[in-house]
NUKE-635231 format. One line per 3 residues: for each residue x, y, z of C-alpha. Coordinates in pm, 1 decimal. Layout:
// NUKE-635231
X:Y:Z ~ ...
This chain:
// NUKE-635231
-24418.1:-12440.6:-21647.3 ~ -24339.5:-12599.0:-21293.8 ~ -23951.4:-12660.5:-21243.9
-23902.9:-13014.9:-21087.5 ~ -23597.9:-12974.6:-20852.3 ~ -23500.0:-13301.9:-20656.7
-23804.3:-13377.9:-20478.3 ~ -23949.7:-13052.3:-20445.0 ~ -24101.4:-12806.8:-20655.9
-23991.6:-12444.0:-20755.5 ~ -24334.0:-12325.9:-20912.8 ~ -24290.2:-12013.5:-21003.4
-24148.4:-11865.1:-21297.1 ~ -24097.6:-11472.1:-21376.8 ~ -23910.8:-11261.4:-21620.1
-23738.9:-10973.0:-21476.8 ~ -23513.7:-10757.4:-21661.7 ~ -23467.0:-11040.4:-21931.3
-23359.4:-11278.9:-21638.0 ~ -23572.3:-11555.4:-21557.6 ~ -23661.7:-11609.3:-21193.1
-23731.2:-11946.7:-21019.4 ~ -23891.8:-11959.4:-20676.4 ~ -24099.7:-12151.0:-20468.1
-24322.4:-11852.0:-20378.4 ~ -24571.9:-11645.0:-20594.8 ~ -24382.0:-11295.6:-20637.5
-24646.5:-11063.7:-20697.9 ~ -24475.8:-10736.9:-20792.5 ~ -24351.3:-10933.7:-21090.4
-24567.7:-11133.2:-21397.9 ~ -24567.3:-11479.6:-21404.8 ~ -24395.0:-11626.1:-21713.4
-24277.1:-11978.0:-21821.0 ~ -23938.8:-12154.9:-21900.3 ~ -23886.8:-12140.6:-22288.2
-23625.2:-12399.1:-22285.3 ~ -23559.9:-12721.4:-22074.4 ~ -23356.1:-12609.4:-21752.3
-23123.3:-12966.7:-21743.2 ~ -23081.7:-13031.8:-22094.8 ~ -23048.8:-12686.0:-22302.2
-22722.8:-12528.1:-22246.2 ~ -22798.8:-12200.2:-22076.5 ~ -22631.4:-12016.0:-21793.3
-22767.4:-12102.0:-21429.8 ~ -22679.2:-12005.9:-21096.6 ~ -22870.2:-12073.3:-20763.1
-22933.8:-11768.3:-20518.0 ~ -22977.3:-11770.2:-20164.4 ~ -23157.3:-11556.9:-19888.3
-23178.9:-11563.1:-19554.7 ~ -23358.1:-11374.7:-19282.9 ~ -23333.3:-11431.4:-18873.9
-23672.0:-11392.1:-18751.7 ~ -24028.5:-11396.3:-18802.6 ~ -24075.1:-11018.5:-18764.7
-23868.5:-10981.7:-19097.2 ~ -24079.4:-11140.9:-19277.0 ~ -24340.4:-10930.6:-19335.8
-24033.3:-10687.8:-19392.2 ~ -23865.4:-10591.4:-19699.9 ~ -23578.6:-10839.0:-19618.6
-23659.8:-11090.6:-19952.6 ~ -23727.4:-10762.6:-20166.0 ~ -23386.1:-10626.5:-20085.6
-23225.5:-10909.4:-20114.4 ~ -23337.5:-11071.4:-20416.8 ~ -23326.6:-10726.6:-20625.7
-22953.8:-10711.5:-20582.1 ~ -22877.9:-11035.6:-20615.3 ~ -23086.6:-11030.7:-21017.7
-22898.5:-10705.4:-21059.1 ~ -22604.5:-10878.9:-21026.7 ~ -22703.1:-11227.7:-21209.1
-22763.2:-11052.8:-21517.7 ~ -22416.2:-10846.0:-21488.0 ~ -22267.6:-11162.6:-21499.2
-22407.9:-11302.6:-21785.6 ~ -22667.6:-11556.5:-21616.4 ~ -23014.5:-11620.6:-21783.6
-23164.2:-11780.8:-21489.9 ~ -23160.5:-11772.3:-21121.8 ~ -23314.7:-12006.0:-20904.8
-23389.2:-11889.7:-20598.1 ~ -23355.9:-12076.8:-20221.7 ~ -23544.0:-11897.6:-19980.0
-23469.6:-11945.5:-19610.1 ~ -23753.3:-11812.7:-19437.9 ~ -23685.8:-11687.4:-19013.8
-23356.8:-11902.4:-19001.1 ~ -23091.2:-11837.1:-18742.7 ~ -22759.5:-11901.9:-18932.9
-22590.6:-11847.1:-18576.6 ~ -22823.5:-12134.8:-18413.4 ~ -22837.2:-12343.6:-18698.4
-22519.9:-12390.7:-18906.4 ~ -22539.9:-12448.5:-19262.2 ~ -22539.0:-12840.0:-19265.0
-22852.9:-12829.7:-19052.4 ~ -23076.7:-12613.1:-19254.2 ~ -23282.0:-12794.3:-19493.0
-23324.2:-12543.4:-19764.2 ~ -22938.4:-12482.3:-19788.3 ~ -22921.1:-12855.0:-19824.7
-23165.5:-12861.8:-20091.8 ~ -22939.8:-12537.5:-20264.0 ~ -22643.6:-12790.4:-20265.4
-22839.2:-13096.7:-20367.6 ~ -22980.2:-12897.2:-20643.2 ~ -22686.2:-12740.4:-20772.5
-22481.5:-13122.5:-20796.9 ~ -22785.3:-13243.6:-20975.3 ~ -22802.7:-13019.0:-21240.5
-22462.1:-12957.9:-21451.8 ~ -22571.2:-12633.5:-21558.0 ~ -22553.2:-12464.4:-21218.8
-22220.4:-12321.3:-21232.7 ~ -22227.3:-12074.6:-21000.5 ~ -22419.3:-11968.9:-20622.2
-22493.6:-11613.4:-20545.8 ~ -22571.7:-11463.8:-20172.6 ~ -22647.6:-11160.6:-20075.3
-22336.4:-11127.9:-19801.6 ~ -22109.6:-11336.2:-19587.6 ~ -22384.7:-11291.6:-19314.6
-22644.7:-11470.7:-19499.3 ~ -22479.5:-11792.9:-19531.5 ~ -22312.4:-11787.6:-19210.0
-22221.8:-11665.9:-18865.7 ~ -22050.7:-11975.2:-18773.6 ~ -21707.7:-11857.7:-19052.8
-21664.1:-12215.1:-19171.8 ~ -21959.0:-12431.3:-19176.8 ~ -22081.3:-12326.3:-19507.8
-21732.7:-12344.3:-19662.3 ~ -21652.3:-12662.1:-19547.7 ~ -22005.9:-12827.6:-19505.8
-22169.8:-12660.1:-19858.1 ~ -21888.8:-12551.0:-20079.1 ~ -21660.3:-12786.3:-20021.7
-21853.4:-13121.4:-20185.9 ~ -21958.3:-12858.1:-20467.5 ~ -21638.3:-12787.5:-20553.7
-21487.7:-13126.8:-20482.2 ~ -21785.9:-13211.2:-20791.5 ~ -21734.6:-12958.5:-20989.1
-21372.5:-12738.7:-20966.0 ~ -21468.5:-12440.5:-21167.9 ~ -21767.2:-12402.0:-20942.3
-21821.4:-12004.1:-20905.5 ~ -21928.7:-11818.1:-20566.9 ~ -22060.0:-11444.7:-20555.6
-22139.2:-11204.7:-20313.3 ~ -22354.7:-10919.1:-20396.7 ~ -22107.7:-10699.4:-20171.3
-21832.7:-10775.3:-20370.4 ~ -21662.1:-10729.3:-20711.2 ~ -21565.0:-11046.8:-20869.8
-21576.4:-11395.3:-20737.9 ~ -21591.5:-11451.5:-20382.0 ~ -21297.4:-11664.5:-20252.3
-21281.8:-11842.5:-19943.5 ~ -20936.4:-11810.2:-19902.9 ~ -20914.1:-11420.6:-19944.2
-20815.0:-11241.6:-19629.7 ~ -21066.7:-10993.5:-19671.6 ~ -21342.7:-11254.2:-19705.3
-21204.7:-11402.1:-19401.9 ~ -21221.0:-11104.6:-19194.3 ~ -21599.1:-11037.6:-19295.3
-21693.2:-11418.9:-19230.3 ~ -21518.3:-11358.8:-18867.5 ~ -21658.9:-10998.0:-18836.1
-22020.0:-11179.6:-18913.1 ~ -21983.3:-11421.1:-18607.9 ~ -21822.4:-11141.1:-18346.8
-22140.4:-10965.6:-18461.0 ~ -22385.5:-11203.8:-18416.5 ~ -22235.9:-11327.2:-18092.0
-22211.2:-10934.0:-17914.6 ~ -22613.4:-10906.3:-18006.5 ~ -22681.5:-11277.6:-17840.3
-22452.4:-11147.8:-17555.8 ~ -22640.8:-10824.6:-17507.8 ~ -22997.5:-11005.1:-17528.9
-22880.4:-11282.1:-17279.5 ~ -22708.8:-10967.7:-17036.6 ~ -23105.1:-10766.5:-17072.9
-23297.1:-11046.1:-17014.4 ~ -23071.0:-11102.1:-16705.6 ~ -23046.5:-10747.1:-16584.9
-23461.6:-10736.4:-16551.9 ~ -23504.5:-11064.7:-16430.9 ~ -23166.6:-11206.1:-16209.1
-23076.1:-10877.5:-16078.4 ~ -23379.6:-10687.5:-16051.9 ~ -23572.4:-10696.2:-15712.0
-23898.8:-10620.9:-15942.9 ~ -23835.3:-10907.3:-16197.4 ~ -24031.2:-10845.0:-16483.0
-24134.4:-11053.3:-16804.7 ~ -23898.8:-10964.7:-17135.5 ~ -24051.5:-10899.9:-17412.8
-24100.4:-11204.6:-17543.5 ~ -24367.7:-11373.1:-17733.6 ~ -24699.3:-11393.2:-17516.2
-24846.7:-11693.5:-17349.4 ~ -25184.4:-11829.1:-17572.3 ~ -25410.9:-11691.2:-17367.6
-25295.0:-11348.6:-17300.5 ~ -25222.7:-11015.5:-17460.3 ~ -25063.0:-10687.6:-17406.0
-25265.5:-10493.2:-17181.6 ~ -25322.9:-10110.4:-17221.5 ~ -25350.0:-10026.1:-16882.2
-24930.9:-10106.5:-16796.7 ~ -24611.3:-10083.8:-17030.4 ~ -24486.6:-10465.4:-17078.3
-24764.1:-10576.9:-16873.6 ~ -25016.9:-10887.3:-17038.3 ~ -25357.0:-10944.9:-16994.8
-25554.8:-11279.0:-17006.9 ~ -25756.1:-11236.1:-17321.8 ~ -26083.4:-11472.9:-17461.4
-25857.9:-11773.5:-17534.8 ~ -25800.8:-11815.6:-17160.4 ~ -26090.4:-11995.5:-17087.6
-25937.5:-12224.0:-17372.7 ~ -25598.4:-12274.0:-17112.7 ~ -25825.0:-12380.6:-16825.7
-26006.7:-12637.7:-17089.8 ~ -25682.8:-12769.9:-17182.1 ~ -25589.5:-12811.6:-16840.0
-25906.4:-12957.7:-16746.4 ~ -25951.6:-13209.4:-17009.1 ~ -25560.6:-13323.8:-16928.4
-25629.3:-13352.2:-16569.7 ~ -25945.4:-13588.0:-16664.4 ~ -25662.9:-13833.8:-16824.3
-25701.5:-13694.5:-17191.5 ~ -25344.8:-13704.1:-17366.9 ~ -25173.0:-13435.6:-17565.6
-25266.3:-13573.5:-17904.0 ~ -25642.9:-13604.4:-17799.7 ~ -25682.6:-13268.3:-17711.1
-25500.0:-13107.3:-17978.9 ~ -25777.0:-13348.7:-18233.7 ~ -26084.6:-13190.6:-18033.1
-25933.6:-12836.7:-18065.1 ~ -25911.3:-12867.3:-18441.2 ~ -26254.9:-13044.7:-18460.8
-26413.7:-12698.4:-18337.2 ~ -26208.5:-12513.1:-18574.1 ~ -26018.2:-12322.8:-18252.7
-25726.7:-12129.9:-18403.5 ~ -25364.3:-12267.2:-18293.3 ~ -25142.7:-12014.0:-18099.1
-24895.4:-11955.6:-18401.4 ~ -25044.1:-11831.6:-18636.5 ~ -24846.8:-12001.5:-18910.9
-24955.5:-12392.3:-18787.2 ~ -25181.7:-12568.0:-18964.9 ~ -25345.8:-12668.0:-18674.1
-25312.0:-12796.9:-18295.4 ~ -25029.7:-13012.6:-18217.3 ~ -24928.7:-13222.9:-17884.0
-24618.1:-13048.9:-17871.7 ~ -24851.9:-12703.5:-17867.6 ~ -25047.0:-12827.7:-17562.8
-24732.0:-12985.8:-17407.4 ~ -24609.0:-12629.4:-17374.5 ~ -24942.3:-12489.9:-17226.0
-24953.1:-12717.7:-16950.0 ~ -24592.6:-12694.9:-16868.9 ~ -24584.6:-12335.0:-16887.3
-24595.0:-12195.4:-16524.2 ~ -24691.5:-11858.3:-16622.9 ~ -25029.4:-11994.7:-16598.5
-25011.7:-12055.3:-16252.5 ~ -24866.0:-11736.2:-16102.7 ~ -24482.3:-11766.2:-16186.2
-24211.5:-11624.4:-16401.0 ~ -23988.7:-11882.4:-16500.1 ~ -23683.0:-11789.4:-16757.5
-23411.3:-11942.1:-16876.5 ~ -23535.4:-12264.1:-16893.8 ~ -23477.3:-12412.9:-17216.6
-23229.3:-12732.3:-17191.6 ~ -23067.1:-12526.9:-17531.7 ~ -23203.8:-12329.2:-17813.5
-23281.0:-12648.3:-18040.2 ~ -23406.5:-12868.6:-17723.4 ~ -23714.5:-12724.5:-17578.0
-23714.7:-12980.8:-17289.4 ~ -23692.8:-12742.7:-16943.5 ~ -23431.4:-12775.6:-16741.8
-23481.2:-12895.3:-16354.4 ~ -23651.3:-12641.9:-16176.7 ~ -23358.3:-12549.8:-15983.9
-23203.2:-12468.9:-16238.2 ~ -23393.6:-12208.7:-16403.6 ~ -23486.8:-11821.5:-16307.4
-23798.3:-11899.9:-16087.3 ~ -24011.3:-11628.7:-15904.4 ~ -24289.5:-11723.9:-15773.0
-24646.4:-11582.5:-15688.6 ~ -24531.1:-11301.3:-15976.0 ~ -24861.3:-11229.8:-16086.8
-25236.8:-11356.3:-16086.3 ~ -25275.1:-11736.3:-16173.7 ~ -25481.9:-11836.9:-16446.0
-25464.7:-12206.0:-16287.5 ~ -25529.3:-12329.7:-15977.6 ~ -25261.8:-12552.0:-15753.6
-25502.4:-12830.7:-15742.8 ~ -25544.4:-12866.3:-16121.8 ~ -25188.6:-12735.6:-16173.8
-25070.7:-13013.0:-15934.4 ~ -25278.3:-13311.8:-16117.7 ~ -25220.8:-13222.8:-16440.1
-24813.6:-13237.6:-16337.6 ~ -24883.3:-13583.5:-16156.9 ~ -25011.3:-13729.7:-16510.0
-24746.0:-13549.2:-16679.8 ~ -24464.8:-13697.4:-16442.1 ~ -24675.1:-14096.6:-16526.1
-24694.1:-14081.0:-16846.9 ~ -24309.9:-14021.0:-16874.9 ~ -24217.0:-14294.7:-16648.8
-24505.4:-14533.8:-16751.4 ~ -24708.9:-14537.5:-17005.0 ~ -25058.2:-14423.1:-17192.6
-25365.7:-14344.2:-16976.8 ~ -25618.3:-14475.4:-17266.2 ~ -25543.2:-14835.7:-17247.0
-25817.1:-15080.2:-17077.5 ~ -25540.2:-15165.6:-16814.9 ~ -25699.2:-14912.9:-16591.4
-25506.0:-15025.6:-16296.9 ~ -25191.9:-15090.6:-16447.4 ~ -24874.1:-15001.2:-16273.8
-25052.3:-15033.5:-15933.8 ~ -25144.1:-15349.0:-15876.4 ~ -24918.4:-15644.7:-15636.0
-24905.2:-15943.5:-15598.6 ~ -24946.6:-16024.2:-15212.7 ~ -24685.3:-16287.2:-15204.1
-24381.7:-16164.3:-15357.0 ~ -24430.0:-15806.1:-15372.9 ~ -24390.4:-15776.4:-15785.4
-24586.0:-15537.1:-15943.4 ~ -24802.6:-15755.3:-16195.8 ~ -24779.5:-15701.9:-16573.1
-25111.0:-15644.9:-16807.3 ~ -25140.0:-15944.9:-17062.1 ~ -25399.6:-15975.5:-17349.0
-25406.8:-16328.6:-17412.9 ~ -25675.9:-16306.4:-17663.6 ~ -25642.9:-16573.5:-17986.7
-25588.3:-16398.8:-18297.8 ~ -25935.6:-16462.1:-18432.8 ~ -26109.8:-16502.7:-18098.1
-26426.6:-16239.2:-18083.9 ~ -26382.5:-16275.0:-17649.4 ~ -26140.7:-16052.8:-17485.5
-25886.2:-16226.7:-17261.2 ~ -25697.9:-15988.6:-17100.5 ~ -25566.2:-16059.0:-16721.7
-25309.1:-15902.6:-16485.6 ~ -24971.2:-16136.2:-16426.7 ~ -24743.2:-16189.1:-16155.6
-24393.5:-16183.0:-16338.6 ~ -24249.2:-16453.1:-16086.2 ~ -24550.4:-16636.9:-15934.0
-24692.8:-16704.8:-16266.8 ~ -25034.4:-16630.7:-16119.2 ~ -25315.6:-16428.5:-16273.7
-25668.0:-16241.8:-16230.3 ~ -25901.8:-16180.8:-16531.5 ~ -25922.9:-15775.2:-16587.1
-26248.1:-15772.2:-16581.5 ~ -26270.3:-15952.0:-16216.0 ~ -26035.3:-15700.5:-16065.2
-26205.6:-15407.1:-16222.2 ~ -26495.8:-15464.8:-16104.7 ~ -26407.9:-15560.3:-15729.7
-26210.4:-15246.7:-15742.1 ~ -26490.1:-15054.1:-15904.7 ~ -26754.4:-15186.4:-15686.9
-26500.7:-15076.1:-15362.3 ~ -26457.5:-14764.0:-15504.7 ~ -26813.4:-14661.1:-15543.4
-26933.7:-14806.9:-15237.4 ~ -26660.8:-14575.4:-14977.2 ~ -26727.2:-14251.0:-15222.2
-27128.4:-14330.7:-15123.8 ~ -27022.2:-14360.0:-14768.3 ~ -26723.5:-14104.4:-14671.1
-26786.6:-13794.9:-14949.5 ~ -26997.3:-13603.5:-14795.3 ~ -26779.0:-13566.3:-14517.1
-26456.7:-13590.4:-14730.8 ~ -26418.3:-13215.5:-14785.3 ~ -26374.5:-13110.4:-14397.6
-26161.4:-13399.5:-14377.8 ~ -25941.8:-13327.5:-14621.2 ~ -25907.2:-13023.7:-14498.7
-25818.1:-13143.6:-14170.1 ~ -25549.8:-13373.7:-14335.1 ~ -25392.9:-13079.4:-14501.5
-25362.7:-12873.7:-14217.6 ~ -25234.4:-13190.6:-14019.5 ~ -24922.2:-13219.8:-14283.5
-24886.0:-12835.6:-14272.6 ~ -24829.6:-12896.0:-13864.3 ~ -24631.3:-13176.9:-13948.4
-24387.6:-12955.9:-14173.2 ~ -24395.8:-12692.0:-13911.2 ~ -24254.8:-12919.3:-13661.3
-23975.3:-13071.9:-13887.0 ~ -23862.3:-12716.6:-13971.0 ~ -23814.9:-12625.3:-13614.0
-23624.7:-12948.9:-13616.9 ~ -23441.3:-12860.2:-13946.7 ~ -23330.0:-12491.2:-13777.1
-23217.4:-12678.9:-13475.6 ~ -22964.8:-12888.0:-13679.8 ~ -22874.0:-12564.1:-13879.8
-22762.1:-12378.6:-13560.7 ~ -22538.3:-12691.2:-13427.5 ~ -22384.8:-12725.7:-13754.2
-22308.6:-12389.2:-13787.5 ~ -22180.8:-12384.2:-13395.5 ~ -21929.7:-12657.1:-13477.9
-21795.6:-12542.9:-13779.3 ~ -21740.3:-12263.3:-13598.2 ~ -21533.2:-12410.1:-13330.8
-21338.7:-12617.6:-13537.1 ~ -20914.3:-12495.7:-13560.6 ~ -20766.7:-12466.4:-13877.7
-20471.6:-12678.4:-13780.1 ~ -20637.7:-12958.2:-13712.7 ~ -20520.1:-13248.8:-13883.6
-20835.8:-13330.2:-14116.0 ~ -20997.8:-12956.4:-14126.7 ~ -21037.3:-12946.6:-14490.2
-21237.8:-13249.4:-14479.2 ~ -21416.9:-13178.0:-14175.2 ~ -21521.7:-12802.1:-14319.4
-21662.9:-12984.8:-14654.5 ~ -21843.2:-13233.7:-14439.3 ~ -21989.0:-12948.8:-14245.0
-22057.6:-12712.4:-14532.9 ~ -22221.2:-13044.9:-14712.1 ~ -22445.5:-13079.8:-14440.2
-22532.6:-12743.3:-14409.2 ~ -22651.5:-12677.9:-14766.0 ~ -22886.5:-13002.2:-14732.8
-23074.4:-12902.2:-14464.5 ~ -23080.3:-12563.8:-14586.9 ~ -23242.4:-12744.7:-14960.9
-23456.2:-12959.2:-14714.6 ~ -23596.7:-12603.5:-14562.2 ~ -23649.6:-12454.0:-14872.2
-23816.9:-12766.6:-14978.9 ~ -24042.5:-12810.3:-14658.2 ~ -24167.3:-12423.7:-14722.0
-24260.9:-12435.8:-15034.6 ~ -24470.9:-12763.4:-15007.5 ~ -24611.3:-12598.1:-14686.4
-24713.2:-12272.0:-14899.7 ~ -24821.7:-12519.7:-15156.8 ~ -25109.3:-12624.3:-14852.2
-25219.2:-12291.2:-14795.9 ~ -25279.9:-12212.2:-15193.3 ~ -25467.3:-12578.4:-15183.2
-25708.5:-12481.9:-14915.2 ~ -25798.8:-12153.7:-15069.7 ~ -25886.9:-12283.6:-15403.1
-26211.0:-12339.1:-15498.9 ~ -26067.1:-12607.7:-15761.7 ~ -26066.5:-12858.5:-15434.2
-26402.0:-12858.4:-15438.4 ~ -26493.1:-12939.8:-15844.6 ~ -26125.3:-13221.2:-15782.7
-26374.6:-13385.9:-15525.3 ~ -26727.1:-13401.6:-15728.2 ~ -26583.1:-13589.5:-15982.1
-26597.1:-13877.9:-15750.8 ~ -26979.6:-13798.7:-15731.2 ~ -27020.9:-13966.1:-16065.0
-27047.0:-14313.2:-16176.9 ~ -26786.1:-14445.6:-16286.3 ~ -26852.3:-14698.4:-16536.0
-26988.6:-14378.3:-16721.4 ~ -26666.1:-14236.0:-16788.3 ~ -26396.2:-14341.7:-17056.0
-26058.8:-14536.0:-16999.4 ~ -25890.6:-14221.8:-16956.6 ~ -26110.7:-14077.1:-16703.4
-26131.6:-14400.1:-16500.4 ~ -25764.1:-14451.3:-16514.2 ~ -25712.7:-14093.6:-16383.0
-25965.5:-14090.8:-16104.8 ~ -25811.5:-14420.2:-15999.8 ~ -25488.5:-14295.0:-15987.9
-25548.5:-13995.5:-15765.9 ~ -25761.7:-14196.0:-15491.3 ~ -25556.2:-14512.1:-15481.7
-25199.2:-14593.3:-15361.7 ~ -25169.6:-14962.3:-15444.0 ~ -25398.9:-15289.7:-15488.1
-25252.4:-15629.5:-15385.2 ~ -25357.9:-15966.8:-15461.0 ~ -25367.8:-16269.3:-15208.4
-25360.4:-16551.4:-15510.7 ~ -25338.9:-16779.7:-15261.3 ~ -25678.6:-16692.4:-15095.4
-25917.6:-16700.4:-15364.9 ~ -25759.5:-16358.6:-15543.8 ~ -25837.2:-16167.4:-15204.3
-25780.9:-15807.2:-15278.2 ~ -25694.6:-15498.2:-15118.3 ~ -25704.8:-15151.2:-15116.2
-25488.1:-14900.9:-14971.0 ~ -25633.6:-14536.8:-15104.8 ~ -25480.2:-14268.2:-15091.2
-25543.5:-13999.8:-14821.4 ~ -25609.6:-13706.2:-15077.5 ~ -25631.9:-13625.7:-15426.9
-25282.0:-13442.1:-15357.0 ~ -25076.6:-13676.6:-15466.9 ~ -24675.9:-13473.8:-15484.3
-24766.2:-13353.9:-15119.2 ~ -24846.7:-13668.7:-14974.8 ~ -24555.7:-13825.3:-15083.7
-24339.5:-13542.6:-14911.3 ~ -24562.3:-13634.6:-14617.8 ~ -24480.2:-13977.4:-14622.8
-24119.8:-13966.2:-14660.8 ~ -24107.7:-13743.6:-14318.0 ~ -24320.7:-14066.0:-14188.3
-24022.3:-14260.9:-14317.4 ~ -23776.4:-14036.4:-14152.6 ~ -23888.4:-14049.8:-13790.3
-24023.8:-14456.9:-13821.4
């Protein structure tokens, strides 16, 4: 017989020690058996059990056995013919308080629903909480506000457990001091091998998808046969294909997800691949915004060491991939026919036009055309693709065969170019450090003058660690043979390839597209220099700098 509880279902039914057990997982030391009365309506003695466990390594543990045994034991010493059992599976009751986990919700939903629950049983304080009041105030209190001569045990206890008992009050604050020293002590070893080590080395920690633990080194990983996968994901991102679209094509070949409890791919699964920078050489740790929000905190802001280990990635797919990630935040999706969207002007006022699809509602022709907001003006899509297209194509036919050695040469121009701004940089560093030095403590403003020079000071020092690491960035750019597969893709034709792919070749070889409305729709185009899109924008505001 299945139990219907609120909207979910507690399926299985067992007899153990003339108890009845209710659970919404098969048990299978014990025989299935079925309800002989009506749980709601025949007046019988129910109570609701919970059980809790912290991580997924307990699972496979004898954490449910222990608890639930005990907590039967003490069911039927109390007179109760059934328990119904709420199982919360690899829940942090320190990271999650009571309100906020679902299955203690449904506990407290089930137990106002059904006026023969008269009682809820736990195995100890640390089960329902580490936070000492959430569950009291969050759980029992509208229970017992419903129903006064509600009845609270703890396996660990004799009698009923009271809230208000000093001793149950010491436990509940003895559970959080507890849980808190072991975050404390995890937080202080992850620091001690990573902040204050000169060898930083990865925690243990679950492994990147992709890699294993090698046998060759203690702690050390391995890239394993589902690295090849990482680069594909990579690839197919940097080619325009969204998160969503790639996880689809993953589960269309049947390619197992990393956890091995998902049903399948999701975006957020390949969001966290091609953010991870593992893949590309680093360590990077402590960079969770919080434990519930897995958005990463500013890069200077986290535990970064780079060039820690071999790089499954290359900087020039790394560095495109991150371009389209940093886009699609700000703008918008790369499949839409809009190819050029977000980067094409109008000559006259300088407004970036807007895409419009004009088409009538039961119209079988597509009229779609970019806008000026303020001029008014517009260009059929399909006229500016194609005079774009056709621009395109013709100077990749002319220029790519020399395109490598000149991009090259362009690369090792901005490298001299950084070179020459750093000497510039020290230069500034040494004078500001000469006049702070020289400056007399009684003078009249020398606590404003000292934050003024210590302001200045830690700027250009930001600005030098800034200019090295896009200079280093160059030198990984030249070496990789990823420069080389970045520049055949403009060997193809591009009417063969799909919205994405158009949009995202497009995007990496031009700057802008502006539109003379006034003379016949004359176009142009400024491309870009190189594929490398975050460097030449450092580039370019140096230009800005010394204009």
């Amino acid at each position: 017989m299945k139990v219907i509880i609120m909207n979910f279902e507690h399926k299985y039914v067992y007899l153990v020690n003339d108890m009845f057990l209710v659970t919404d997982r098969p048990r299978p030391k014990y025989k299935e058996d079925t309800l002989p009365f009506n749980i709601y309506k025949d007046t019988i003695k129910v109570l609701t059990g919970y059980v809790r466990w912290s991580d997924d390594s307990q699972t496979l543990g004898h954490s449910l056995e222990i608890q639930e045994s005990v907590i039967l034991s003490r069911a039927k010493l109390e007179g109760y013919q059934v328990v119904v059992l709420f199982i919360d599976e690899a829940t942090s009751a320190y990271h999650t308080p009571a309100q906020k986990r679902k299955v203690m919700l449904d506990m407290k939903h089930y137990a106002l629903s059904n006026s023969n629950v008269t009682a809820v049983i736990f195995y100890e304080e640390s089960r329902v909480t580490r936070l000492i009041e959430d569950f009291v105030l969050n759980i029992l209190g509208p229970i017992k506000s419903a129903r006064p001569n509600f009845i609270v045990y703890s396996t660990q206890i004799d009698g009923e457990w009271d809230e208000n008992n000093p001793y149950v009050q010491a436990k509940l604050a003895y559970a959080h001091e507890e849980v808190v020293n072991k975050s404390q002590r995890g937080y202080d070893y992850h620091k001690s091998i990573i902040k204050n080590s000169f060898n930083p080395q990865r925690p243990g920690s679950r492994n990147p998808f992709g890699y294993d633990k090698t046998t060759l080194k203690d702690d050390d990983i391995e890239t394993n046969e589902y690295s090849v996968l990482v680069i594909f994901i990579f690839y197919l991102y940097s080619f325009g294909y969204s998160d969503k679209k790639i996880a689809n094509l993953l589960d269309k070949a049947s390619i197992p997800p990393p956890s091995v409890d998902a049903k399948g791919w999701s975006d957020s699964s390949i969001r966290y691949i091609l953010t991870n920078r593992w893949y590309i050489g680093d360590l990077a740790w402590f960079s969770r915004t919080s434990y519930h929000i897995s958005k990463k905190k500013p890069i200077n802001e986290i535990e970064l060491f780079q060039n820690h280990h071999e790089a499954l990635i290359g900087p020039n797919l790394w560095n495109v991939t991150q371009f389209f990630r940093k886009f699609k935040q700000e703008k918008d999706r790369m499949d839409s026919p809009f190819i050029l969207r977000h980067i094409v002007f109008c000559e006259t006022c300088g407004k970036k036009l807007v895409a419009k699809n004009a088409t009538p509602a039961k119209s079988s022709k597509k009229y779609n055309y970019y806008r000026c907001p303020d001029c008014k003006k517009k260009i059929p899509m399909e006229d500016l693709h194609q005079i774009t297209i056709n621009d395109f194509s013709s100077r990749w036919a002319r220029e790519l065969s020399h395109y490598i050695d000149k991009a090259k040469k362009i690369l090792n121009a901005w490298k001299s170019s950084l070179n020459a701004n750093l000497i510039d940089l020290t230069k500034q560093l040494e004078t500001l450090k000469y006049d702070l030095s020289m400056l007399k403590e009684n003078h009249q403003y020398y606590p404003d003058l000292k934050e003024s020079f210590e302001l200045q000071i830690d700027n250009i020092k930001n600005q030098q660690l800034h200019y090295r690491a896009v200079r280093e960035e160059i030198d990984y750019q030249l070496k990789d043979p990823m420069l080389y597969e970045l520049l055949d893709r403009f060997k193809q034709d591009i009417s063969s390839y799909t919205f994405e792919e158009q949009r995202s070749l497009l995007l990496l070889s031009i700057e802008k597209i502006t539109i003379e409305f006034d003379a016949n729709n004359h176009t142009r185009i400024v491309y870009r220099l190189t594929p490398f899109v975050d460097v030449e924008n450092v580039i370019n505001s140096l230009d800005d700098k010394s204009a």
